[in-house]
TORDO-618826 format. One line per 4 residues: number of its first residue (from 1); their letters; for each residue z, y, x of N, C-alpha, C, O. Coordinates in nm, 3 decimals, always signed. Last residue first. Layout:
NUM = A = Z Y X Z Y X Z Y X Z Y X  ...
***
This chain:
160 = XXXX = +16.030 +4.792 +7.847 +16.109 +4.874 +7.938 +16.079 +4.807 +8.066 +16.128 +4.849 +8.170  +15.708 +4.867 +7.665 +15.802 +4.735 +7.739 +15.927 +4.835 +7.818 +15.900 +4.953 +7.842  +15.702 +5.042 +7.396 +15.705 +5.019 +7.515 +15.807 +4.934 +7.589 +15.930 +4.927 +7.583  +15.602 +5.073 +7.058 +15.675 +5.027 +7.159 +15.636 +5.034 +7.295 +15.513 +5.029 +7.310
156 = XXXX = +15.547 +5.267 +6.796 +15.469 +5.237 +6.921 +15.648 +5.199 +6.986 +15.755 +5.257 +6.974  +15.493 +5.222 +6.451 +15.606 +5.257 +6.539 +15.504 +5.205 +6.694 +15.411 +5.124 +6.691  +15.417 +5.388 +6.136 +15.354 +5.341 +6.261 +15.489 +5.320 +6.355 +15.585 +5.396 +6.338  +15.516 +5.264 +5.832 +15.556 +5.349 +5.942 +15.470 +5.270 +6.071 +15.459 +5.150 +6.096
152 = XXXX = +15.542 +5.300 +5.482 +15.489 +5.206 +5.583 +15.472 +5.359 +5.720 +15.440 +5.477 +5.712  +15.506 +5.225 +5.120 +15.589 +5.327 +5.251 +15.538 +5.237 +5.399 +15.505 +5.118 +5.400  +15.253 +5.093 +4.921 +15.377 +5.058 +5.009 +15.389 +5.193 +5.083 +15.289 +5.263 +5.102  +15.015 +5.170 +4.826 +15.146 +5.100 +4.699 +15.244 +5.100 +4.759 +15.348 +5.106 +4.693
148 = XXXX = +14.827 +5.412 +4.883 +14.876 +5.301 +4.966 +14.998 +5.296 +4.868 +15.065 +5.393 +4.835  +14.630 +5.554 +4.735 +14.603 +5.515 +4.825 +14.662 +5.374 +4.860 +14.604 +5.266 +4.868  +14.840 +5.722 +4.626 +14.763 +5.664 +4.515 +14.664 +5.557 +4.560 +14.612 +5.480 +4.479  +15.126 +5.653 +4.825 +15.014 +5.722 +4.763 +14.948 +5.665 +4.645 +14.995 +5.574 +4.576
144 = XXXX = +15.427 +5.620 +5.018 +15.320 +5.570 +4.937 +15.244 +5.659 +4.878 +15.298 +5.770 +4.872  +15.494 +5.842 +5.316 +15.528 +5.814 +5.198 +15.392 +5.697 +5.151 +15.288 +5.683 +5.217  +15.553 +5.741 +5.666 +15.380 +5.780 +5.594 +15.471 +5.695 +5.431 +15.502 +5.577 +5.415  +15.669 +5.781 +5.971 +15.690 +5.716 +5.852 +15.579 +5.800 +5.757 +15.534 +5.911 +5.786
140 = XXXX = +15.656 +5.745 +6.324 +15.585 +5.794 +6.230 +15.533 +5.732 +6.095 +15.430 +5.668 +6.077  +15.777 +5.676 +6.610 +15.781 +5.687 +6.468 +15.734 +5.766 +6.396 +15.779 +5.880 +6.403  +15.797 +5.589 +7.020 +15.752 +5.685 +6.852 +15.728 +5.648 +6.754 +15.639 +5.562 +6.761  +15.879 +5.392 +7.165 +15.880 +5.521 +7.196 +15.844 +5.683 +7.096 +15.858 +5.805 +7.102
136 = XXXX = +16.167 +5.162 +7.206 +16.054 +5.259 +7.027 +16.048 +5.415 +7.102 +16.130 +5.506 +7.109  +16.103 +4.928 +7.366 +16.182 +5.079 +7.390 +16.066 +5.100 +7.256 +15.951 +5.070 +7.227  +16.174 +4.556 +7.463 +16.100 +4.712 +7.432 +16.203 +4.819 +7.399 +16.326 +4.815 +7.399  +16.437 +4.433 +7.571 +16.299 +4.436 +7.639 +16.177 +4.552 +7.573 +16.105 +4.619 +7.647
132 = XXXX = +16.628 +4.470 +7.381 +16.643 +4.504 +7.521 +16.538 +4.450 +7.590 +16.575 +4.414 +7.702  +16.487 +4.456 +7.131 +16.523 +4.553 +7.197 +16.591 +4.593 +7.323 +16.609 +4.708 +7.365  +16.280 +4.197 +7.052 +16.372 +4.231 +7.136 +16.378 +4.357 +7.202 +16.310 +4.386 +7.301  +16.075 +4.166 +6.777 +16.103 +4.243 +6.890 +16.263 +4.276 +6.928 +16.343 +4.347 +6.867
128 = XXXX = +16.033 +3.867 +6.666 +16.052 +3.945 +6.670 +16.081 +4.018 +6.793 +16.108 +3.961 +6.898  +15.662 +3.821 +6.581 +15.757 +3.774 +6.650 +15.903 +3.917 +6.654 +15.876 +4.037 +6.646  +15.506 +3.830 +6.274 +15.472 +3.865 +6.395 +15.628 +3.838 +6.443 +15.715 +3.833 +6.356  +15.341 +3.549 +6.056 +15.456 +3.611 +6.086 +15.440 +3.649 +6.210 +15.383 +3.572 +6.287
124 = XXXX = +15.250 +3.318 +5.787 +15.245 +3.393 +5.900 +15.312 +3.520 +5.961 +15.336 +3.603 +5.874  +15.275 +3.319 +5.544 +15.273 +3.195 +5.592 +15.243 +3.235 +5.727 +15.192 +3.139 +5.786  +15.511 +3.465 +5.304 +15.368 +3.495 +5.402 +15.390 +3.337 +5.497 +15.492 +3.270 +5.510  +15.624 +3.745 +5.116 +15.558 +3.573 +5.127 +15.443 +3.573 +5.188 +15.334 +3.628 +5.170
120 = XXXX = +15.728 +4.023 +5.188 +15.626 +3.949 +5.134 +15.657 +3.832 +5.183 +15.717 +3.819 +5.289  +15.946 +4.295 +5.186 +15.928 +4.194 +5.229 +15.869 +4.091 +5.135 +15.923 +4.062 +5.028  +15.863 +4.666 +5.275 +15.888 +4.567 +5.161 +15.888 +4.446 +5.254 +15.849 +4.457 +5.370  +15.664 +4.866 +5.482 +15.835 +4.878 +5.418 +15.819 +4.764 +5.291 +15.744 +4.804 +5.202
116 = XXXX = +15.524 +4.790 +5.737 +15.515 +4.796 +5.600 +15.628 +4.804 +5.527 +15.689 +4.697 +5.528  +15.473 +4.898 +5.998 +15.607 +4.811 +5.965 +15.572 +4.848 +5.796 +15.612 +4.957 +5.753  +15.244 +4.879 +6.251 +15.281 +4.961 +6.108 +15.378 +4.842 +6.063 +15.363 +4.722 +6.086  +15.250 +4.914 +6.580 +15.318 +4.786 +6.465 +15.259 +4.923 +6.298 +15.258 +5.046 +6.296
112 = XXXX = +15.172 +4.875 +6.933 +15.117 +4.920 +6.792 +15.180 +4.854 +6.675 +15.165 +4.732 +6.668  +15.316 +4.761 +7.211 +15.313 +4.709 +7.065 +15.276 +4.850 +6.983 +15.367 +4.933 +6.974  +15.270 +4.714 +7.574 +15.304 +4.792 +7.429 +15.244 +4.720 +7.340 +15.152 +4.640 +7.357  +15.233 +4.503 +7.732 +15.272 +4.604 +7.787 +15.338 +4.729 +7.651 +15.436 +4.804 +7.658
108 = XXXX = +15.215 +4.156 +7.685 +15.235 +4.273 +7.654 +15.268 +4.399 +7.744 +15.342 +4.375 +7.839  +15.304 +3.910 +7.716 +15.195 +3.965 +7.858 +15.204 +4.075 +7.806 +15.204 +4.151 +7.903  +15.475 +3.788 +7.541 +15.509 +3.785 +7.686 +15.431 +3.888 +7.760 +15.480 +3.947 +7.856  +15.317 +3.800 +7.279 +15.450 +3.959 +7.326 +15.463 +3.944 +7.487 +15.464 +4.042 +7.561
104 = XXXX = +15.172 +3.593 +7.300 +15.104 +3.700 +7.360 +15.215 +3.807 +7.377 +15.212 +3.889 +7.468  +15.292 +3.386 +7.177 +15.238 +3.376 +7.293 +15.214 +3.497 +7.372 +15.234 +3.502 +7.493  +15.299 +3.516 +6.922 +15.419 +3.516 +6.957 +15.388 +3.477 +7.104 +15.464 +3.538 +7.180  +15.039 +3.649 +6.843 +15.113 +3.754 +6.909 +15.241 +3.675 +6.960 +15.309 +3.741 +7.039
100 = XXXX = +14.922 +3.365 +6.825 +14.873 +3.482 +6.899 +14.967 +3.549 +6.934 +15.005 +3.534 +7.051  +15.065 +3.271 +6.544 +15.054 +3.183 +6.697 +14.991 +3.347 +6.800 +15.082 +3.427 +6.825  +14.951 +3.489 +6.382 +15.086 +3.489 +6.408 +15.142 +3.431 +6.543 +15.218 +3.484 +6.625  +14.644 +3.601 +6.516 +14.761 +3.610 +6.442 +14.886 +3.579 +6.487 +14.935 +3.618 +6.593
96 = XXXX = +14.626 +3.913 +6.655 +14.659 +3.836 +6.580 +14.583 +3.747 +6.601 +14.481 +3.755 +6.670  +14.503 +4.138 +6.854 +14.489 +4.166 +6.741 +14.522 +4.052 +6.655 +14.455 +4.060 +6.552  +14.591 +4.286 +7.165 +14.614 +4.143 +7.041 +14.595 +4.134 +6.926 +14.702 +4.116 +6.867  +14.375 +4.512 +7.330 +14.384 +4.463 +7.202 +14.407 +4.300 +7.176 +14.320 +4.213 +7.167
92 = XXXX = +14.338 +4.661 +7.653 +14.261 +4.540 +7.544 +14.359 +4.527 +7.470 +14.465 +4.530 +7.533  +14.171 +4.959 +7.860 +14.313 +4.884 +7.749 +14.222 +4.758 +7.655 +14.107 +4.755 +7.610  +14.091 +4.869 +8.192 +14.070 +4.902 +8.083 +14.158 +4.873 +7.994 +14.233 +4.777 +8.015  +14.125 +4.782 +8.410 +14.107 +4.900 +8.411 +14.097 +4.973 +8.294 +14.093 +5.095 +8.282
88 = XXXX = +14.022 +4.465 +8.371 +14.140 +4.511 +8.433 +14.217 +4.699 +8.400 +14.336 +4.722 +8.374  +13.844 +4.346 +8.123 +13.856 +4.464 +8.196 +13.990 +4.512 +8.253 +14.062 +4.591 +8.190  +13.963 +4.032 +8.010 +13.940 +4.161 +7.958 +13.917 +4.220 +8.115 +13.959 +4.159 +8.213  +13.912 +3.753 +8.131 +13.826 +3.785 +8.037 +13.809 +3.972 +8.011 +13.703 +4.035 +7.998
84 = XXXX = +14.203 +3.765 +8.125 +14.088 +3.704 +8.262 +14.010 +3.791 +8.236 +14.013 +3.901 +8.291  +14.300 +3.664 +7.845 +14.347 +3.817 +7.981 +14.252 +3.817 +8.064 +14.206 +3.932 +8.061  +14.186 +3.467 +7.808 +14.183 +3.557 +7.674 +14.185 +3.710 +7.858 +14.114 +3.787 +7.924  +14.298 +3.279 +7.969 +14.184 +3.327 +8.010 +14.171 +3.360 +7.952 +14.058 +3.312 +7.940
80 = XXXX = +14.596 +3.304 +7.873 +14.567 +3.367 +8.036 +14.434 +3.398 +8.006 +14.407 +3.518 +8.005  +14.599 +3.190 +7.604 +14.577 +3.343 +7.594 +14.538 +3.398 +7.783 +14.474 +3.498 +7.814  +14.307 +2.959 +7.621 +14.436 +2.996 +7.636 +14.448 +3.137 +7.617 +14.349 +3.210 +7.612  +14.023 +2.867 +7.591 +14.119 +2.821 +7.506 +14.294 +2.805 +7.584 +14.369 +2.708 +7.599
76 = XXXX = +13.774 +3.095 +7.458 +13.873 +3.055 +7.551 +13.953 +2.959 +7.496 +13.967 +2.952 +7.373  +13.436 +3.249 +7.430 +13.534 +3.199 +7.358 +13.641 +3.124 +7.430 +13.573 +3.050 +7.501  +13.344 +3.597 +7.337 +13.382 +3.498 +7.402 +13.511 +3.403 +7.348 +13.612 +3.427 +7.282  +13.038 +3.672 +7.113 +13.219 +3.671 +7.165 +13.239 +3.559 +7.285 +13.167 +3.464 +7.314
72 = XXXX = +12.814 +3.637 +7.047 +12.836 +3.718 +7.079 +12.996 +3.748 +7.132 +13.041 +3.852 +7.182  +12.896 +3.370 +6.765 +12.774 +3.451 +6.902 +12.863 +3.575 +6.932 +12.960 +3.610 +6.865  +13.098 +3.098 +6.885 +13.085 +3.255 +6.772 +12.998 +3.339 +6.886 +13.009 +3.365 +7.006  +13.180 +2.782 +6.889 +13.083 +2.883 +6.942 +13.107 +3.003 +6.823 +13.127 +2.988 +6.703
68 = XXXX = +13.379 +2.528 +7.019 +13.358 +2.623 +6.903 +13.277 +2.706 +6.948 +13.288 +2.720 +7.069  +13.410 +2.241 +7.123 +13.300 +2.317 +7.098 +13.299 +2.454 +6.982 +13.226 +2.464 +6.883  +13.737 +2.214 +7.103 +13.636 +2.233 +7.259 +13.513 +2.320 +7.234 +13.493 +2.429 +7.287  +13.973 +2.390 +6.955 +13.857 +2.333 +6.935 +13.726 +2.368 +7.060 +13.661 +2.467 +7.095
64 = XXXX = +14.171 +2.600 +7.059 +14.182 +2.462 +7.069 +14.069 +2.354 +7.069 +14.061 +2.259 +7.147  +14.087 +2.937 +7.086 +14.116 +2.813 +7.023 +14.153 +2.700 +7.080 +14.170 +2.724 +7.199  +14.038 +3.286 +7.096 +14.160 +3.149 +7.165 +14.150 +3.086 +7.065 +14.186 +3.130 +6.956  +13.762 +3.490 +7.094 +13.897 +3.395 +7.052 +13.903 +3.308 +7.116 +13.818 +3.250 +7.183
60 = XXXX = +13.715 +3.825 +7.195 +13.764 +3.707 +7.250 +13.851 +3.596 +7.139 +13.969 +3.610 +7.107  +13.482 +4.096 +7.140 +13.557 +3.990 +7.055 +13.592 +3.878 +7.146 +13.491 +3.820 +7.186  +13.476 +4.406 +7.202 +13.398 +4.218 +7.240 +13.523 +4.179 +7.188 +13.636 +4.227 +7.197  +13.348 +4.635 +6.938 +13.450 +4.586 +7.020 +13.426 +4.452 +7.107 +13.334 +4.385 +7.060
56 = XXXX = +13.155 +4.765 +6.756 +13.165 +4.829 +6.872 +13.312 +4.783 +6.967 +13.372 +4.860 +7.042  +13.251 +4.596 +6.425 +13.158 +4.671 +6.550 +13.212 +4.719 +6.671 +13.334 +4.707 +6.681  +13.354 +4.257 +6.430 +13.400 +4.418 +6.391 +13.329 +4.486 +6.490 +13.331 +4.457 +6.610  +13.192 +4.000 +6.233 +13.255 +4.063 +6.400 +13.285 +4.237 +6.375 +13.225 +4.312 +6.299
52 = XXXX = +13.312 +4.000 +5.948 +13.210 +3.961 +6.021 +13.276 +4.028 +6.146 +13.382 +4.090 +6.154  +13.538 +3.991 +5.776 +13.362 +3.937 +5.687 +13.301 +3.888 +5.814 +13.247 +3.777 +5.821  +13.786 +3.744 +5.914 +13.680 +3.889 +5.921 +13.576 +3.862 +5.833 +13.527 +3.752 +5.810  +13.868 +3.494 +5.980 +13.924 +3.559 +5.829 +13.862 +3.729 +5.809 +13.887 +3.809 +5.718
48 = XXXX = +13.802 +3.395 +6.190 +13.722 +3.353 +6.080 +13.767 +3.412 +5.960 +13.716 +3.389 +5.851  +13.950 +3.564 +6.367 +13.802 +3.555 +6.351 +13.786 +3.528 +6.250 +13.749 +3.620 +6.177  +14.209 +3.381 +6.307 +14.130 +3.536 +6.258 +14.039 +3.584 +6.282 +14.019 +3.681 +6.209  +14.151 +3.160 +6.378 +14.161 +3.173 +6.233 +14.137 +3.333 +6.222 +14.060 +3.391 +6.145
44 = XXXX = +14.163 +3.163 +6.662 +14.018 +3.113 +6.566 +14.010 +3.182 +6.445 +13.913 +3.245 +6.401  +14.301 +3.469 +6.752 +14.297 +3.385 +6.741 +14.156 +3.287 +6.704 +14.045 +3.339 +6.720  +14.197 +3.751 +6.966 +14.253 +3.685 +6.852 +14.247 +3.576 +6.825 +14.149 +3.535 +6.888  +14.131 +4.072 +7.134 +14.162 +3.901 +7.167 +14.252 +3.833 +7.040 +14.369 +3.867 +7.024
40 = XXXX = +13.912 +4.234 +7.180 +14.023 +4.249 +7.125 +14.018 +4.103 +7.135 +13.918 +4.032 +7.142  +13.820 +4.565 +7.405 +13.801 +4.426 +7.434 +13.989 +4.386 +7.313 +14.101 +4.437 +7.321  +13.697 +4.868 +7.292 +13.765 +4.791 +7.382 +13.750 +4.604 +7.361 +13.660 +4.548 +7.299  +13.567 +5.031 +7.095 +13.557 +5.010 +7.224 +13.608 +4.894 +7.341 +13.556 +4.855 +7.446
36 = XXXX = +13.828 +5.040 +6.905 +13.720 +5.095 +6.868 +13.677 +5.081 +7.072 +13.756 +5.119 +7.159  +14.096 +5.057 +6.816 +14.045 +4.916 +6.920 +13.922 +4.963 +6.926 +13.875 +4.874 +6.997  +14.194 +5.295 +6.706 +14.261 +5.257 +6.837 +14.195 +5.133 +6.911 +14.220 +5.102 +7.028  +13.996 +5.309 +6.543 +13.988 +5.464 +6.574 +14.126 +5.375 +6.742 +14.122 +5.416 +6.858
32 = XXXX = +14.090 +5.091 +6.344 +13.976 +5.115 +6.395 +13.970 +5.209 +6.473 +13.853 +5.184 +6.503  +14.369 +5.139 +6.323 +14.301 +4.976 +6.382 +14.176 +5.032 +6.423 +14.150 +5.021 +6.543  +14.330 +5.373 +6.151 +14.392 +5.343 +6.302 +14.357 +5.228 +6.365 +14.310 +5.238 +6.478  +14.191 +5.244 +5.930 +14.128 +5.393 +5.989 +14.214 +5.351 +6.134 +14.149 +5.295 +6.222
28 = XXXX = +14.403 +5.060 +5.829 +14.248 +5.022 +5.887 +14.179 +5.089 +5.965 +14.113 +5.040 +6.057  +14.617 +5.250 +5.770 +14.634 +5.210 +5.873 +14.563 +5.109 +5.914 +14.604 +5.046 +6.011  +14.487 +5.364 +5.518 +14.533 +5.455 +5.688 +14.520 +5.346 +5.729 +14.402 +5.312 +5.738  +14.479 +5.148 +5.351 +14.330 +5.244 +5.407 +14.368 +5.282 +5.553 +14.315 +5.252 +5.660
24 = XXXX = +14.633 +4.887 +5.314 +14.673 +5.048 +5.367 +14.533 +5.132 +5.448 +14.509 +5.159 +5.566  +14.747 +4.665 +5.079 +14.608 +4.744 +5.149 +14.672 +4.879 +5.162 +14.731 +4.952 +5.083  +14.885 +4.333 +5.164 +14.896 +4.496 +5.113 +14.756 +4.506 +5.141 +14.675 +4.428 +5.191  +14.837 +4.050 +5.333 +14.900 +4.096 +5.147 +14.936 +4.257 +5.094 +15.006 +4.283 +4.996
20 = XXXX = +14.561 +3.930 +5.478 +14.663 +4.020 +5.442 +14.711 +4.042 +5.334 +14.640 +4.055 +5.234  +14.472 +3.596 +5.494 +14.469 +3.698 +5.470 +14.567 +3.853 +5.454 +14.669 +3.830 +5.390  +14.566 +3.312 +5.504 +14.439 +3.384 +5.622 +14.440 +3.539 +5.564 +14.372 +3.604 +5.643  +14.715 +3.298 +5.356 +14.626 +3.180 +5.335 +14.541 +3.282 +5.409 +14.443 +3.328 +5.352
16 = XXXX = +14.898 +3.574 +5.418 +14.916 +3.470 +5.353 +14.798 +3.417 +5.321 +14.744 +3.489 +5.237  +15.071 +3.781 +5.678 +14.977 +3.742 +5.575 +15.009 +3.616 +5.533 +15.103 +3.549 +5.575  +15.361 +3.867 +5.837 +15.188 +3.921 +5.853 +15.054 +3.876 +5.739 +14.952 +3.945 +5.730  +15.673 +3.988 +5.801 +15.560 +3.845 +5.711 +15.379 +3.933 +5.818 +15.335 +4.046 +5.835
12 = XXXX = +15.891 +4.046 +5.876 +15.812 +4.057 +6.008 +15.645 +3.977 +5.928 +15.546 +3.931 +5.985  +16.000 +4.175 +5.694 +16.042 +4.036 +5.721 +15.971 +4.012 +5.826 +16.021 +3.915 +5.883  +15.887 +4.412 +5.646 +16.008 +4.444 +5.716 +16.079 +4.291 +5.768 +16.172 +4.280 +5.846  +15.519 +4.349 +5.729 +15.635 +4.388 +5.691 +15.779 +4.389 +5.726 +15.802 +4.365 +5.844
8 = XXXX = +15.317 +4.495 +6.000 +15.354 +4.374 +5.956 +15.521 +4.390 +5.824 +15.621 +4.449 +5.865  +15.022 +4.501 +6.157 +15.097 +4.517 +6.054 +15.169 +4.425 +6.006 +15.135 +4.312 +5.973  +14.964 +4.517 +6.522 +14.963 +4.433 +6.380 +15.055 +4.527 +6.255 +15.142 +4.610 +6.282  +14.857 +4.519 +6.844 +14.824 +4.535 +6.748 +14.860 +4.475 +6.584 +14.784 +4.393 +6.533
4 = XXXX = +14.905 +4.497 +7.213 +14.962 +4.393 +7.074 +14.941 +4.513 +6.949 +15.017 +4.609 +6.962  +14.773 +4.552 +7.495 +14.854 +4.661 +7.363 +14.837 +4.527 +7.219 +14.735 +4.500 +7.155  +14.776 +4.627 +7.822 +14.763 +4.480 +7.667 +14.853 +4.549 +7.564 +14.971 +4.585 +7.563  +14.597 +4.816 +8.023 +14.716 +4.794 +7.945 +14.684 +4.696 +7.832 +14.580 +4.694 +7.766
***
């Protein structure tokens, strides 16, 4: 299964100059605890916006740039051979960015979203979801804390 992965606010914003604009501890703990193993496919730029390769996952980026090398990952320059690349049998991870997931909703099978409740300035952006092609199979809204500044809801989609 291709499971599309992102946070993103209610403007659909995903970040700004390579980076994210909230901090939600939870919903790092889930990123991690849901790609943890598997094969995650992302762009150049988000690679390069990690301190470093995220443990215990293979890392695929899609670029443009012929010679790009990142040890230990693979590197492609379409999302098909991003797909090629993963374990048939196995679930793989879109993990961004913005170019990424809007290429990538096509091959999707489900969407992971935390919907950050507010709307940010952002130079990046997840696509929007067409409801007569996904189904909101579950919700789960999470108040702010001392933790997290924002309200923010897991929602799982399924392709219909």
């Amino acid at each position: 299964m291709i499971t599309m992965i992102a946070a993103a606010g209610e403007n659909n914003a995903l970040g700004k100059d390579g980076k994210i604009v909230w901090h939600l501890p939870n919903d790092y703990k889930r990123f991690r605890r849901l790609t943890t193993g598997h094969h995650i496919i992302m762009g150049r730029k988000t690679y390069e916006s990690l301190q470093k390769p995220l443990p215990n996952r293979k890392h695929i980026i899609i670029t443009r740039q012929k010679d790009y090398k990142a040890e230990d990952c693979i590197v492609v320059d379409t999302i098909e051979k991003a797909l090629e690349a993963c374990p048939k049998e196995e679930d793989s991870f879109i993990i961004g960015g913005g170019e990424i997931y809007t290429i990538g909703i096509y091959y999707a099978d489900k969407i992971e979203l935390t919907r950050v409740h507010g709307s940010f300035e952002a130079d990046a952006y997840f696509p929007e979801i067409d409801k007569t092609e996904w189904k909101l199979e579950k919700s789960e809204f999470n108040e702010k804390d001392d933790f997290h500044k924002y309200e923010y809801t897991y929602e799982t989609y399924l392709r219909e």
